[in-house]
C-alpha positions, 0 to 999 in steps of 0.5 A: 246856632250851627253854621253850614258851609254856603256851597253845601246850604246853598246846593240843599235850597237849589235842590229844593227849589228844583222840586218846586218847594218854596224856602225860607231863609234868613237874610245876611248882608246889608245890600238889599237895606232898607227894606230887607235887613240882615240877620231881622229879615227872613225871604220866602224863595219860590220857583220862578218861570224864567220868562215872567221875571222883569224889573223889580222882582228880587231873585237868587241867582249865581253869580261868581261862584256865589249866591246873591239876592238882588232886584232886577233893573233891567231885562234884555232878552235873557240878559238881566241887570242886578242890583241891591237897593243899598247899592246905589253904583255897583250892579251886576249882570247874569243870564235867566238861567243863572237865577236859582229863585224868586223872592216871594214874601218877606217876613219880619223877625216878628213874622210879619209878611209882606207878598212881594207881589203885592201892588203896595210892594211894587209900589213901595219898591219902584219908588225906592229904586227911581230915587236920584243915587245920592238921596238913596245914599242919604237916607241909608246914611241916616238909618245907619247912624239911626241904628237901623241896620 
């Protein structure tokens, strides 16, 4: 395994992205749990059209200096509102020019992929994030101990 620097990794997909190539990286990081899983999880990064992006499309954006993927929970104008879907207080805020890519696909470590745009997926989705906080909390509290991280 090799390990690059996050400025430099990131700096090559944002000038992929750039040219309208899709990208494929492997996730690291428990915020988007369950249903994106750190080191199992693999997203496919697309181009995304800045005003077709609302709620509950999962983005890469800058924020602070670093990149981070989390679902939109709200859209003012170019305000958004983000969140990972294992946060269930913290948010963050960003303008649609800081969002670098669009979540497309995610693919399972045994290549299963999942078309984020799918009906089943947003379906999936809504349901998730329009859970009360505390049953969200639960539930991430039983995978953990369930080992499924």
């Amino acid at each position: 395994m090799i390990t690059i620097d996050n400025d430099i990794f990131f700096a090559h997909v944002e000038s992929m992205i750039a040219e309208g190539k899709e990208v494929v990286i492997r996730v690291k990081g428990h915020s988007m749990r369950p249903f994106i899983r750190s080191g199992r999880t693999s997203v496919q990064l697309s181009p995304c059209n800045a005003s077709s992006l609302g709620k509950g499309d999962i983005v890469l954006f800058r924020y602070h200096g670093h990149h981070v993927m989390h679902r939109i929970v709200a859209r003012d104008g170019e305000r958004l509102t983000l969140a990972g879907d294992g946060n269930y207080r913290k948010v963050e805020h960003c303008t649609t020019a800081d969002v670098v890519a669009e979540v497309s696909c995610i693919i399972s470590r045994d290549g299963r992929r999942t078309d984020c745009r799918s009906r089943r997926w947003r379906t999936a989705s809504a349901i998730w994030v329009a859970m009360p906080p505390l049953i969200r909390r639960c539930i991430l509290g039983a995978l953990w101990r369930l080992g499924v991280r």
